[in-house]
C-alpha positions in Angstrom: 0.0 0.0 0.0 1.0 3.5 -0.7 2.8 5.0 2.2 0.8 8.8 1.8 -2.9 7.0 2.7 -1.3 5.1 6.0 -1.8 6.8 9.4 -2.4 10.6 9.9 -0.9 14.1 9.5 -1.6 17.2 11.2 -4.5 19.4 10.5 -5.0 23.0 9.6 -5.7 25.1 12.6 -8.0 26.9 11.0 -10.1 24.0 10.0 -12.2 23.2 13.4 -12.8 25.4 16.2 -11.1 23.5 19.1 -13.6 25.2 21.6 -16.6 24.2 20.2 -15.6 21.0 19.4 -14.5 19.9 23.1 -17.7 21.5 24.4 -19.5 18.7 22.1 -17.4 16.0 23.0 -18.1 16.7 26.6 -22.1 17.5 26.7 -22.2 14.2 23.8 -19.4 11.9 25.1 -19.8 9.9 28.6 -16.3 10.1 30.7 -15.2 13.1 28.5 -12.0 14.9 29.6 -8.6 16.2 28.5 -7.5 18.6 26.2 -8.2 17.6 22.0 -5.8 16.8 20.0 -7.0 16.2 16.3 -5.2 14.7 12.9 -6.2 13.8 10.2 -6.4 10.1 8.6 -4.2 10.5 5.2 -6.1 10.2 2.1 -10.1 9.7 2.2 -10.3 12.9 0.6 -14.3 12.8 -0.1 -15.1 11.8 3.0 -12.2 13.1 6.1 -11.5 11.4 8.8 -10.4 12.4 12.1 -8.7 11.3 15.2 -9.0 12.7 18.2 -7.1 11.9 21.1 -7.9 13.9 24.6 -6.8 12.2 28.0 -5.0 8.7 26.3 -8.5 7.8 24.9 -8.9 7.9 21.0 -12.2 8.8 19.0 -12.9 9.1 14.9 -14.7 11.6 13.6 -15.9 12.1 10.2 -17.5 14.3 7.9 -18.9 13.9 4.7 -18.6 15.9 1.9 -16.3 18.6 4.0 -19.7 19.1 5.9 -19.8 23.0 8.1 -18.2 22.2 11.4 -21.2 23.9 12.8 -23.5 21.0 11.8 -22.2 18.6 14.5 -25.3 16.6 14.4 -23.4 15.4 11.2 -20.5 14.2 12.7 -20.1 10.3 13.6 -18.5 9.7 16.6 -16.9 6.2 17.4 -14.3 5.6 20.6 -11.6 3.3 19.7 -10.0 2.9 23.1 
């Protein structure tokens, strides 16, 4: 397999707004704590993906179609420990 679509690269700052986004992990995430950190899965350019790591727990998000941030009832959520 190509080496650019394996594992993740850094994101642009300007591309989520950090605050908002921890404010919805923790109303919308049981046992949420910990600062974000977010990266982005290489490749899977139609449809991003995201990791998030915040207190050594790791969650994916995604969002289709480079869906508004602001729409988080679009964003699928999975915790993969």
């Amino acid at each position: 397999m190509n080496q650019q679509f394996i594992g993740t690269k850094p994101i642009s700052e300007n591309l989520f707004d950090n605050d908002k986004l921890e404010d919805f992990f923790k109303k919308n995430v049981r046992d949420f704590s910990g600062n974000l950190k977010i990266e982005q899965f290489k490749g899977g350019q139609s449809n991003p993906t995201f990791k998030i790591t915040a207190d050594k727990k790791n969650y994916v998000i995604r969002r289709s179609l480079l869906e508004s941030f602001y729409h988080l009832h679009t964003l699928s959520i999975v915790n993969i420990r």
